[in-house]
N, C-alpha and C positions, 0 to 999 in steps of 0.2 A: 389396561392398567387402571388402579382404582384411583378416585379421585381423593387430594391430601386436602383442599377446602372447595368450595361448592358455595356460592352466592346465588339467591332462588328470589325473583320478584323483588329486591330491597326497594325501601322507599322511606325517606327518613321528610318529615314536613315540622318546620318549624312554626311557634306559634310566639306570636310579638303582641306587645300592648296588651289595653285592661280589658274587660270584658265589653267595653261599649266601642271601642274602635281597635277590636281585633285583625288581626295580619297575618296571612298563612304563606309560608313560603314552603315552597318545594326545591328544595336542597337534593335529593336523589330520589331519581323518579323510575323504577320499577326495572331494575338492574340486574342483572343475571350473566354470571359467569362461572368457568373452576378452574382449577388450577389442578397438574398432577405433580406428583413427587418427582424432585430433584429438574422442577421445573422454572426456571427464570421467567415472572412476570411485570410486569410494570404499567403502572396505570396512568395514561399520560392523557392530557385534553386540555381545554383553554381555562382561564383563570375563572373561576367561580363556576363551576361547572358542576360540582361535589367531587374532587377524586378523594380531597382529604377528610370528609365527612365520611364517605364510603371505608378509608381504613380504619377512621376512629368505632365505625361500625362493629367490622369485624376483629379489629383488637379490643373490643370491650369498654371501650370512650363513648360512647355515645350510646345510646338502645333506638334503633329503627322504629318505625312508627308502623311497617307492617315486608311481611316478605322474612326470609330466615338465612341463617349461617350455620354450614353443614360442616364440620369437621371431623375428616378419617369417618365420616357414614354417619357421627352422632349431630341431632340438631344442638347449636350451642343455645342458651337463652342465659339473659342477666349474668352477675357477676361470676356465675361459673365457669362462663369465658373465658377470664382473665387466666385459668388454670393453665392454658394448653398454650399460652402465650412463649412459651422456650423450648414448645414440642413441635420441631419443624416448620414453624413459621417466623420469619424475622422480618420487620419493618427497615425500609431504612430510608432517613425521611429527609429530603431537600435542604444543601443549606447555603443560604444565596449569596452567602458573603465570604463562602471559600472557592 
């Protein structure tokens, strides 16, 4: 069965402060998974961990700092993403006060 997204290597590193007292955080560190059609996934792990960085990823929130997102076989890159956002993929996002 073919795969409906494909995450290869992700790793998204954040950079803080000016240039003389620079900060680099690793937010999602070299991540790899896929998911098939009409398949229930869920990405669950301790708080600060990046699961929500990892979907802002692949829903086109965020741009990875390296590694890629495979969708239906096409690599996605930049705001072309956001295209495929209501073609068989649906987010559904935590909400701690219901």
């Amino acid at each position: 069965m073919e795969k409906l997204i494909e995450i290869d290597r992700l790793t998204k590193v954040f950079t803080m402060g000016s240039i003389f007292s620079r900060v680099r955080i690793t937010a999602v560190d070299n991540v790899s998974f896929y998911i098939k059609p009409a398949e229930i996934f869920a990405l669950a792990g301790e708080s600060g961990c990046g699961k929500s960085t990892t979907a802002k990823i692949i829903l086109g929130f965020e741009e990875a700092t390296s590694g890629v997102v495979i969708h239906k076989g096409k690599v996605e890159q930049g705001v072309s993403r956001r295209v495929w956002l209501t073609e068989g993929i649906q987010a559904i996002f935590q909400d701690p006060f219901s």
